[in-house]
Each structure stands twice: as C-alpha cells, then as structure tokens.
N, C-alpha and C positions, 0 to 999 in steps of 0.2 A: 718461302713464307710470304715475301711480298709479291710474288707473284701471282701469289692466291688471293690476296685482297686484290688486288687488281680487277682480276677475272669477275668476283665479286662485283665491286663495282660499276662494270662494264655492262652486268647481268641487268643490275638493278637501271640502270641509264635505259638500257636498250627496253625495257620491260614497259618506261616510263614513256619514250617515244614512242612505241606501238600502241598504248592506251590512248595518248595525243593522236594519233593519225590515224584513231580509231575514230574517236571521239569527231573529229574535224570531216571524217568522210560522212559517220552518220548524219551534220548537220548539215551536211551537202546534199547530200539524201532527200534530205527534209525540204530543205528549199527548193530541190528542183522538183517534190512532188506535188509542194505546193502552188506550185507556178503551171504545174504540169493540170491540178485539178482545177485552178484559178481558168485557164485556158481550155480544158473541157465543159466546164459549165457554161463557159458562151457560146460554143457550139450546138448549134439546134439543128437537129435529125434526131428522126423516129425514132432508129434502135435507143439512140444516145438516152433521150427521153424516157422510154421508159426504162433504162439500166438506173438513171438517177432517181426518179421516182420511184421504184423499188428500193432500192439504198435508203429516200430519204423515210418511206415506209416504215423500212426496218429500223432506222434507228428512230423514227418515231414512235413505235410498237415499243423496241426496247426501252426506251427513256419513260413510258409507260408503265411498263412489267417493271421497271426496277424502283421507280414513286410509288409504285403501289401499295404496298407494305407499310412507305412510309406513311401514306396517306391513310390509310388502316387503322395504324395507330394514334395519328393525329386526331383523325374522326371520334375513335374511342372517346381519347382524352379529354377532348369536346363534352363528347357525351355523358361522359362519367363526373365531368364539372357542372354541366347541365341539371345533373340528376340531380347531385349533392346539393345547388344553390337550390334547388327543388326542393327536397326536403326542407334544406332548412328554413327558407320563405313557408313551405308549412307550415312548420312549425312556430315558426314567428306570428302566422297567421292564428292559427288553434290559439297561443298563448293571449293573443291580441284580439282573441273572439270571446274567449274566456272572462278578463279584464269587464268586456266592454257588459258580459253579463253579470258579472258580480255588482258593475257599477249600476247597472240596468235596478238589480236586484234589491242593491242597498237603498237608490232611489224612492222604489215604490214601498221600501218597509218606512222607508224614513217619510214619506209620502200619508204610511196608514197610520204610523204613530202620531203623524201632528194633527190628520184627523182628530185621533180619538182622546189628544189633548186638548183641541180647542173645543170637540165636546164637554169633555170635563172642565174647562172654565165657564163655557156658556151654562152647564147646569147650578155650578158655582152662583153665576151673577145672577141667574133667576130665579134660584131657592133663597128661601127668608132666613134658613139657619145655616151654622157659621160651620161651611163645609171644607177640607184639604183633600188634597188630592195624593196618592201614594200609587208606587206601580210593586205589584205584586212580584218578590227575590225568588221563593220556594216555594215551589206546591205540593202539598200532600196531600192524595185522594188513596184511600184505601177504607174497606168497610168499620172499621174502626174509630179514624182519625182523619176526617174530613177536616184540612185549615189549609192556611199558606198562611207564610211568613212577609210582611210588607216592607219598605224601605224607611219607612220613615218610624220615630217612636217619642219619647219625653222631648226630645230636640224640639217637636213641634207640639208639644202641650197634648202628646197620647195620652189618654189614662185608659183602664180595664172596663170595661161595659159599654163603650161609647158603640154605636152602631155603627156599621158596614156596609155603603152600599155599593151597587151596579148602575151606576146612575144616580136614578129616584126612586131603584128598585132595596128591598132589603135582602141583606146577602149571608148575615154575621154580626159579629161584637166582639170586638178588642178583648184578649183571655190574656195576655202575657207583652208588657210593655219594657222596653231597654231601651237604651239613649237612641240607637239610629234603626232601630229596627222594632217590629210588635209579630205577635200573632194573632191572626183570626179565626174563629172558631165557625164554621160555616151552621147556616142552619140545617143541613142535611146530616149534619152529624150525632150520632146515638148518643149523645150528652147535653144537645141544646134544646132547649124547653124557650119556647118563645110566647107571653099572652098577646094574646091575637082578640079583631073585633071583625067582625063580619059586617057586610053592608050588601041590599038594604035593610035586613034585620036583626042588626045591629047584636047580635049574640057574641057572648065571649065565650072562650076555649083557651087551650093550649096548641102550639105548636109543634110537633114532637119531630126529632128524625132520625132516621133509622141506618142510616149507612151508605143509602142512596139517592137520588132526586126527588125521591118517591116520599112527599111529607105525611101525614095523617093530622087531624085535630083530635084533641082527649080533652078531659072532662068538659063533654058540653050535657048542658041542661035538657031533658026528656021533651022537651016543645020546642028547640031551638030554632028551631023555623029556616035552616040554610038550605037554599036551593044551587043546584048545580049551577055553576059561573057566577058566583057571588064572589065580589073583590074581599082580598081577605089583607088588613091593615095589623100594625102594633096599636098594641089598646093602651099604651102607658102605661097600665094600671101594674101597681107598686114603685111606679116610679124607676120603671130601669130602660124604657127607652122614650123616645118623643113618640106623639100618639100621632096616628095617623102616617104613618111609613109605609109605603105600600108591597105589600110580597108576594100575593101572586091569586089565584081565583081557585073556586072549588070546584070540585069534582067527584061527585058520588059514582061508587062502585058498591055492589055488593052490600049495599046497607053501611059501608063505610065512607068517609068524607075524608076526601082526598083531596091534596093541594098542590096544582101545577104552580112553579113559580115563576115569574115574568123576566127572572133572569137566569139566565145558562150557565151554572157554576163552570162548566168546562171552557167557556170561551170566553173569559177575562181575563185581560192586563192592566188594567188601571182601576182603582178604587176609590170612590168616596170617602171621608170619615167624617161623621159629623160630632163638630165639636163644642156646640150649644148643645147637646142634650143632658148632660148630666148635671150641668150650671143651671139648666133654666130649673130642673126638679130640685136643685137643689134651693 
C-alpha cells in the first residue's frame, strides 16, 4: 500500500518536471527565434527583401481584414449618432420655428389691436359726446337675431337705448344691460326700426332691417325727394337717439331705397357707446 503512494507520487513529480522542461525549452525557442528574426531583418538581399515584404504585406492585409468589421461598426455607430442628433436638432429646430411664429403672430395681432384702440381714443377726443369704448365677447349673426354681446354694461353707466357705433358710424342700441356685460341689437336686424333724416333733402323715414346688410327705408312721404348717395343720419326724432349719427347712404333699386351702411357689421372688434344721448334728451 505504501508502495503505491509512492509510485503515485513519483508519477505526479515527474509529470511536473516534464511540463517545466517543456515550458523552459519553448522559451528558448522563442529567444533564439527572436534573435534569429532580429538578425534576418539586418540582412539586405534581394530574395530576403522581398520574402520580408511579402510577410509584412500579409500581415498588413491581415490586420486590415480583421479591423474591418470593427471599423464597420464603428462607422455605423457614428452614423446612427449622427442621424439621431439630426433628428433631434430638427426637431428642436421646427419647435424653435414654431415659437418664433407664434411670437411673430402674437406681435402683429397685438400690433392691430393697439391700432384700433388708439383709433377709438382719437375718435373719443374729437367727438363732443360722451363716448366708451367696449370690445365685442359674442357674436350673433343669423337671419333672425342679428346682435353681439359687449364687455362692458351698468359697471360703466350702460343703460338700454344708448346707440352703437363703428366709429362715427351707426351700428345698433343697447337692448339688454348687466353689470359687466350688454347686448346690441344691430340695425340689420328684423326687429330694429331706426327714424332716419336724409340729406341734402332733408326727408324722414324709418330704417328697417331684414336679416341682412341689406337696409330699406319705410314710411317715406310720396315727394320725398331722395336721390341715390344721399347720406342717411338718426333724425332724434322722439328722442331715442342724438340726431345726426351717421349710417350709411342711399341707394335706389327697383323703385326701392336702399341703404348701404358705412360700416361692416362683419368686420368689428371694438365699439363705441355713446353715453350723452339719453341725458342730453332727457
């Protein structure tokens, strides 16, 4: 039995020197081949030349072919970075084109608004009666119920009948007054009856309208003497609006007398109200 470990161990020693004296010849190997290529490569002849040159060909080419792949996919990855910061600078770009027209946008609205405010003061300071200014919440246009609803109402001394203009133009009359808000009854509407004076001869009528921009005059006198483009005014007369208000000119068709008005119901945001007229009649 101890003869057997023995043998054993004898096995494993010798196993162990032969991998040492394996180990020690190959790095002998190595040094003398080193030594052996070190001392070829300072030898210069033709064949030698080109045998080395081929060799370093080859593992030129090779160290090539085997970067290549990696270089492949480097490039990709490049690429594929390239693309994505591409996009997103797009996108950053549209969003920052976007921006700069919204701001472009808000600009010139806030640009026409203050326009057509510091009109309505300048018409304010050079009219004699005692004018506010309101911008128009809600419009209703339908053949029926011609009005829009204003912002301003009682808060600023609205009362019901006060007139409405476009300017210096007449447009309507206060129907319906609450603390921060009124409505206007437009004169194109089939319920507003306006007395009117004609100029230069001087005839009165009514103003009538129908659902559309389209006015007519009613009850005029058999001689009334209107000729087409005669300025057509509020007459005061009973005392429901200030006389001389100006609304628009005539226009005969068909043996009827029609009335273009000098303002564009459809293209207003801001309003006059004039708030001396009910005061001074009264």
């Amino acid at each position: 039995m101890e003869t057997s470990r023995e043998d054993v161990g004898i096995a494993i020693r010798s196993a162990f020197l032969r991998r040492g004296t394996q180990q020690r010849f190959s790095l002998f190997v190595l040094v003398i081949l080193s030594v052996v290529l070190i001392f070829v490569e300072t030898i210069e002849t033709r064949p030698l030349n080109k045998v080395r040159s081929f060799v370093k060909d080859v593992v030129y080419r090779g160290a090539t072919i085997v970067s290549f792949p990696l270089k492949s996919v480097n490039n990709f990855t490049d690429f594929l970075e390239n693309h994505l910061n591409l996009y997103s600078n797009y996108n950053e770009l549209i969003k920052e084109n976007n921006e700069l027209k919204n701001n472009i946008s808000k600009s010139d609205f806030l640009e026409l608004e203050n326009s057509q405010l510091r009109k309505l003061v300048d018409e304010q300071i050079e009219s004699s009666s005692n004018l506010v200014s309101a911008r128009i919440m809600i419009d209703k246009q339908s053949p029926y119920l011609n009005s829009f609803v204003i912002n301003i109402g009682s808060n600023k001394s609205i009362k019901n009948g006060m007139a409405v203009l476009d300017g210096k133009n007449f447009i309507g009359r206060i129907v319906d007054v609450n603390f921060f808000s009124s409505r206007v009854l437009l004169v194109s509407d089939l319920n507003s009856k306006i007395p009117i004076l004609s100029e230069p001869s001087g005839s009165h009528a009514i103003l009538s309208g129908h659902g559309t921009n389209e006015l007519t005059l009613e009850y005029l006198s058999e001689n009334h003497g209107i000729q087409d483009g005669d300025k057509i005014y509020t007459s005061g007369k009973e005392g429901i609006f200030t006389p001389g208000i100006v609304v628009g000119k005539a226009k005969i068709e068909k043996n009827k007398i029609k009335v273009l008005l000098f303002a564009d119901l459809d293209q207003i945001t801001f309003v006059n109200i004039n708030l001396g007229a009910l005061d001074e009649n009264r």
